[in-house]
N, C-alpha and C positions, 0 to 999 in steps of 0.2 A: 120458072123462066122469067127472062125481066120483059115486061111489059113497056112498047117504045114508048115517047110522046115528050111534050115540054116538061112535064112534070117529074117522070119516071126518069127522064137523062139530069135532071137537077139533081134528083136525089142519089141515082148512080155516081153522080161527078163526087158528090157530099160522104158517099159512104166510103170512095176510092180515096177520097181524099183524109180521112177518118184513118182508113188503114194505113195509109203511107206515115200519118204522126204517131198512130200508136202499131205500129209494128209486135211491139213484143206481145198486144191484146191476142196476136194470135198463133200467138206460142202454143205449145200442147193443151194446155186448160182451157181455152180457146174453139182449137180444130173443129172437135165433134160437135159444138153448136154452131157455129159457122155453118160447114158444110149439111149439117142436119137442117138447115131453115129453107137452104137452096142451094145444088151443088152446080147445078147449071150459072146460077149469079156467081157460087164461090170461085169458080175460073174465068169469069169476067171480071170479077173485080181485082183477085191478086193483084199486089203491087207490083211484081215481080214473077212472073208460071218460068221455072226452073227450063219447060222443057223447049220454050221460045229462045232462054237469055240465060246467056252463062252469068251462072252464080259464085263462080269462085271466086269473086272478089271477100263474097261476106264470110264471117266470121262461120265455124263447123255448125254451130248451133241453132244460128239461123238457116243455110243452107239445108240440115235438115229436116227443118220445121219445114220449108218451102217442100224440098221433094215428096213429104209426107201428105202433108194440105192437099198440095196437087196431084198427087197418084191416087190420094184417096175421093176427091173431087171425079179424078176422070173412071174410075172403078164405078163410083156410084151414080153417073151418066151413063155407065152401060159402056165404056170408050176404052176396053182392054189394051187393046194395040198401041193406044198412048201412054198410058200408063208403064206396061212393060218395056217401051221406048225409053220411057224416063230411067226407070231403074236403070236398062243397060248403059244410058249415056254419062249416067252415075255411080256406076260399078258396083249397084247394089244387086249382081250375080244371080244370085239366089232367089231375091223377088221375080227377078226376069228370068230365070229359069221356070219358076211357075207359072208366069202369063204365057211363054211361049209351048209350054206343054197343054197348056188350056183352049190355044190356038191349033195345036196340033200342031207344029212345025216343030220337030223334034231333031232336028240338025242344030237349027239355034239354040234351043235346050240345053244340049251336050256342049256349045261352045261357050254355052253362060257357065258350066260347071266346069271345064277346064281352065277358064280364066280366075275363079274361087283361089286363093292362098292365104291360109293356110287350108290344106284338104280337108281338115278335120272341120271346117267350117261351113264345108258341103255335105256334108255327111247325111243328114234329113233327107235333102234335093234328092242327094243321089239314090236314097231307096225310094222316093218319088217319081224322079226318071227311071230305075230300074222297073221298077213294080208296073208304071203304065206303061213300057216297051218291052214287057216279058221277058226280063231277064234280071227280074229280083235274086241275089247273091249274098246279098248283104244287111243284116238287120237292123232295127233301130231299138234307141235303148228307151227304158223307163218314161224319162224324161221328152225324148223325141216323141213318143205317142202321146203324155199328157199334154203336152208344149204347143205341137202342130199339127196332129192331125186333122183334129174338128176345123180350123180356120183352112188348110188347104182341101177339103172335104167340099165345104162349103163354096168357097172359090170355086171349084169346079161344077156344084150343083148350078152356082148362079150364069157361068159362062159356059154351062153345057155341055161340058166334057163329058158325058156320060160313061164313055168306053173307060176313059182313066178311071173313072170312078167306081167301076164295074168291077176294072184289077184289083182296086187297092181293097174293094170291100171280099174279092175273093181270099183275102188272109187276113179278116178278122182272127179265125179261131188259133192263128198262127203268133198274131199280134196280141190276143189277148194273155197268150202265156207269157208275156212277156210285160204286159201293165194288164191287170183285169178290169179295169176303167172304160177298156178300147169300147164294148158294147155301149155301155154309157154314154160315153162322148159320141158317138155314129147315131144314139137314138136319137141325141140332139141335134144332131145336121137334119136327120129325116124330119124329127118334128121342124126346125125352121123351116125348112123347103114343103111344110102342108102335105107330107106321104104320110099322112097320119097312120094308118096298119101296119106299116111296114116299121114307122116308129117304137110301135107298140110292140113289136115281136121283138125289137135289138132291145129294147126298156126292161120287157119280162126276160128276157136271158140275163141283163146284166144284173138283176134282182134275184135270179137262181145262182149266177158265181158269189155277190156279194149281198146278201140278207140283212147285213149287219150296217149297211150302208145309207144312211136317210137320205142321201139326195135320187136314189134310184128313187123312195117313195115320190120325194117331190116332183121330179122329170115326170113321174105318171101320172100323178094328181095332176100337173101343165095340162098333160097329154088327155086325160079323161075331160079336163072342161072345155079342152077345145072340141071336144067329141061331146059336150054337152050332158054328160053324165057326173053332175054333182055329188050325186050320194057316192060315188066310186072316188070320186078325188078329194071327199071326206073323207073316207075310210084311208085311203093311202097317207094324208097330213098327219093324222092321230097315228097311227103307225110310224111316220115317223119321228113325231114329236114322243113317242114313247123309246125310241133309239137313245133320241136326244131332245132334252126338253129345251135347251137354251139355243135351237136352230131358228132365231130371229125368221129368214125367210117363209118359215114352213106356218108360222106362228101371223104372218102380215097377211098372207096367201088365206090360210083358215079361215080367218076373221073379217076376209072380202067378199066370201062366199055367204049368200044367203041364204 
């Protein structure tokens, strides 16, 4: 948070004014250290928050940089409802279909996915909307489970959707026929959200469908040092360094542990 005073508004004025001449500094390669230093300052300072001031004057490129910057700023202040506001007032559908299912207001949901064209571009949402209003019909492919699940998993952990999240995990073994990754990717939402056991049991499943797979080692070896058992997340790097010797991560990971 910005700290007020003569000094702190000097340098507010300095950095606002910073980003007004170099604009494009905060293009994509930009965003993530920006908003990672302080996402509170990063919506004080824009030169421009999409969701105040119509942006259709600028060019697509920067208008997207702005809706992104700022929906990812008010996400990581905790400020779902704004965020989701932005998408809809930017027709980005789909995003706002997922803040307002996280909200629970599932009227608006349905009207972000009817307003979607082409259909085939709602297609994720709608087994998203189906799946947490119990009336999943429709499945997703290969790609929609390695693509999106873990990121709208996680969304939901962080703004507490629980019940949605409770559907979507009741067709793991439905979803896994369909990508065998799905355990995988879910033990990584569980381990980011600190459900440590609960990580570990979707981690050893997805290790019993795919043996052959070294990042399953690696996700456990994560998952044992946050569980503070070393010699167990030894044994799981070696293992998979003998899958695959040239797995950079598994090999940086190994050689931090003492």
């Amino acid at each position: 948070m910005l700290v007020r005073g003569a000094n702190s508004m000097t340098t507010s004025a300095s950095m606002k004014e910073s980003a007004l001449l170099h604009w494009d500094a905060l293009l994509p390669a930009r965003q993530a250290l920006f908003i990672q230093k302080d996402a509170q300052q990063a919506l004080e300072l824009l030169p421009i928050n999409p969701f105040l001031v119509d942006v259709s004057h600028q060019s697509i490129p920067i208008q997207n940089a702005l809706i992104d910057l700022t929906s990812q700023a008010y996400l990581e202040t905790g400020q779902l409802k704004e965020a989701t506001l932005l998408w809809k007032r930017y027709g980005r559908f789909e995003q706002a279909s997922l803040g307002f299912i996280c909200m629970r207001q599932y009227p608006l949901a349905r009207e972000m996915l009817d307003g979607l064209t082409p259909k085939h571009q709602a297609y994720w949402a709608e087994v998203v909307f189906r799946t947490c209003t119990n009336q999943l019909d429709v499945w997703p492919s290969f790609l929609h489970l390695r693509n999106r699940l873990e990121g709208d998993l996680l969304m939901m952990f962080r703004f507490k959707a629980l019940d949605c999240l409770e559907h979507m995990m009741g067709y793991l073994n439905s979803f896994s026929l369909l990508n065998p990754e799905v355990f995988k990717l879910v033990g990584r939402v569980f381990t980011y959200s600190g459900l440590l056991q609960q990580a570990y049991l979707l981690l050893q499943r997805s290790l019993e469908k795919n043996p052959l797979d070294p990042e399953n080692y690696f996700h456990l070896a994560q998952l044992y040092l946050q569980m503070q058992q070393r010699q167990k997340a030894k044994l799981m790097l070696r293992q998979a360094i003998a899958i695959n010797a040239d797995y950079t991560p598994v090999r940086d990971l190994l050689a931090s542990i003492k």
